[in-house]
N, C-alpha and C positions, 0 to 999 in steps of 0.2 A: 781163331785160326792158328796162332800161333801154338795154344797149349793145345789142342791135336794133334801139332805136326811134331812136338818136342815127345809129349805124352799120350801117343795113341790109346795104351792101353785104362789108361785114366779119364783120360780126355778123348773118346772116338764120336763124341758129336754134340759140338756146341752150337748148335744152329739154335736162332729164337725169332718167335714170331713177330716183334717187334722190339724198337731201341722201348724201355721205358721211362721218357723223361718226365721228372717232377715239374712243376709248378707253384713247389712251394715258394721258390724265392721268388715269385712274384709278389708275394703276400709280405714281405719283410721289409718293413720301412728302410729307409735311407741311412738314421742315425745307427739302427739296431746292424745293419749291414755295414756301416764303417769300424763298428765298437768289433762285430764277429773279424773282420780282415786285419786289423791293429794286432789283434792277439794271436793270428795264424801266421807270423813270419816263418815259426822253422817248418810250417806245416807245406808251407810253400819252396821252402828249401829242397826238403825230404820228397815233395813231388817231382821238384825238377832234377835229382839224385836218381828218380826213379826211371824217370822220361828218358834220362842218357841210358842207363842201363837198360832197359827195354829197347831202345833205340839199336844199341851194340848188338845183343842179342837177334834182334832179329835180323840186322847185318848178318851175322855169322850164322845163321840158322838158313838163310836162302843163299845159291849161290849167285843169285842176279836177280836186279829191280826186275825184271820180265816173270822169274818166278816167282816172285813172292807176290806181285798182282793178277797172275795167275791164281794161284792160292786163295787169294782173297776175292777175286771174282767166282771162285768156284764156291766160296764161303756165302757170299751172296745170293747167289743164285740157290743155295739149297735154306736159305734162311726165305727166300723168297717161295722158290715149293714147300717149304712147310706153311707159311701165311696163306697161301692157296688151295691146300690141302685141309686147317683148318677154318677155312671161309666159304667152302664150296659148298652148292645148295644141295649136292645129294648128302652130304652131312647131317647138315641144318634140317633134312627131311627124316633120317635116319632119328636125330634127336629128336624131334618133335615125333615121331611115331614111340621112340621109348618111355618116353612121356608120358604119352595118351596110353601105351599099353600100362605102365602102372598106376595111371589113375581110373581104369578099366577094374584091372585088380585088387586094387585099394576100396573099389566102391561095391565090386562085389563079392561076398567070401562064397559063393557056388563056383564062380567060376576060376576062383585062386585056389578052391579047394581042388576042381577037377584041372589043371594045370599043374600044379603041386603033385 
């Protein structure tokens, strides 16, 4: 939301159909996760370095908590029509008929020939 509103011409639409989170650290033992966090101090520095700056910026980029969740409910809601738009059964029916037409044409070269 925000690199749309800073960078429209770069950024005019960041919507996605879902967050996509990992699961890998569920798989990562306990010793192997305290050995990775011991050695990420300045990693976590450099994050919260980032946090305030982000934080600033977006202060100064909205002129009021009312706009900028505005903003971002409007961000949502088209991250939401597009997970809708591609979930919807006339899609899903569209796909499945492009499907079956090239395995139509794959299985016959008469009728790929007179199509062609």
């Amino acid at each position: 939301m925000l690199l749309e509103h800073l960078f429209p011409e770069d950024f005019h639409d960041c919507a996605y159909i879902r967050q996509n989170i990992s699961d890998k650290d569920q798989s990562v033992t306990d010793s192997v996760r305290e050995m990775i966090y011991s050695s990420m101090t300045l990693d976590y520095q450099l994050l919260e370095l980032a946090n305030i700056q982000t934080n600033q910026l977006i202060a100064s980029t909205f002129a009021s908590e009312v706009e900028k969740q505005t903003q971002n409910l409007k961000f949502e809601q088209r991250c939401q029509k597009l997970q809708h738009q591609l979930n919807s059964p006339w899609r899903r029916i569209k796909q499945l008929g492009l499907r079956t037409t090239q395995r139509l044409l794959d299985d016959s070269p008469e009728l790929k020939a007179f199509v062609q």
